[in-house]
C-alpha positions as CSV (number, residue, x, y, z in Angstrom):
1,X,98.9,58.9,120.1
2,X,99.9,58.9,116.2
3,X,99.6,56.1,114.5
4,X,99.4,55.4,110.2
5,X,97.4,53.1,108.6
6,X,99.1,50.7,106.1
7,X,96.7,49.2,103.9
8,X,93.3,48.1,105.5
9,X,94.7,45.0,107.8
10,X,97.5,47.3,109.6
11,X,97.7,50.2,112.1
12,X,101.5,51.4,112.9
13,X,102.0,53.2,116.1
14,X,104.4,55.8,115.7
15,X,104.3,58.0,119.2
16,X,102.2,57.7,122.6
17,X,102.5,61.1,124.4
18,X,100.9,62.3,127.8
19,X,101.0,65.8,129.0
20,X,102.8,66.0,131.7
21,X,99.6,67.4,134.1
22,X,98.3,63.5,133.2
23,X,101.2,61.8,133.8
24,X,101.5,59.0,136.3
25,X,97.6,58.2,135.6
26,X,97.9,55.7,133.6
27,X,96.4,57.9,130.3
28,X,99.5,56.3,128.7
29,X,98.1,53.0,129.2
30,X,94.6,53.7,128.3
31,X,95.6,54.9,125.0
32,X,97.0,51.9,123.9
33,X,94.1,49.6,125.3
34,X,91.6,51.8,123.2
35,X,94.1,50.6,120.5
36,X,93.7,47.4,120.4
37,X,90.1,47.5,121.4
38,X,89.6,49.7,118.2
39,X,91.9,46.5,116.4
40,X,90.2,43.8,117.4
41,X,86.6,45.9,116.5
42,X,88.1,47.0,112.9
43,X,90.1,43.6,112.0
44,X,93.3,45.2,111.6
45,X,96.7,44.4,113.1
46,X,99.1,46.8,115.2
47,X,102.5,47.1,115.0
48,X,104.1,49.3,117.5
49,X,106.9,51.0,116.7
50,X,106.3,53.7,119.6
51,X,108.5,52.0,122.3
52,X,105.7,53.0,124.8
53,X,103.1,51.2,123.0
54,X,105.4,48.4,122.5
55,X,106.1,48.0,126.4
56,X,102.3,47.9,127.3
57,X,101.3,45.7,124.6
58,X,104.6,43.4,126.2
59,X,102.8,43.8,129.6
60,X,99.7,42.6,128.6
61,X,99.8,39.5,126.7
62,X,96.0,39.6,126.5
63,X,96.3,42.1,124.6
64,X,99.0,40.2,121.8
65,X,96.5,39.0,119.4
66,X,96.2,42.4,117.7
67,X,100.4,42.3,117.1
68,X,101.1,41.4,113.1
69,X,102.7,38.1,113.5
């Protein structure tokens, strides 16, 4: 996963990528729960611009309180 930081309240995810030995193991998705998990720890806001991150993060509204609003 790559990802920016944008000031100290904001974390942009730019591109989630498996390897293709991992794929269909749901590494994917486990990146982009550590996300959040590391968002809610640090305070900061996502916005996903990776359209893989977005699609989780839609999947899992649980997980919506770390999208900037």
């Amino acid at each position: 996963m790559t990802y920016s930081r944008a000031g100290t309240q904001l974390i942009i995810i730019d591109h989630t990528d498996v390897p293709a030995a991992l794929r269909g193991r749901k590494v994917g998705e486990r990146l982009v729960r550590q996300a959040v998990e590391d968002a809610r720890r640090e305070g900061v806001f996502i916005i996903p611009l990776c359209p893989f991150a977005k699609a989780q993060i839609e999947r899992h509204p649980e997980w919506q309180d770390v999208l900037r609003k």
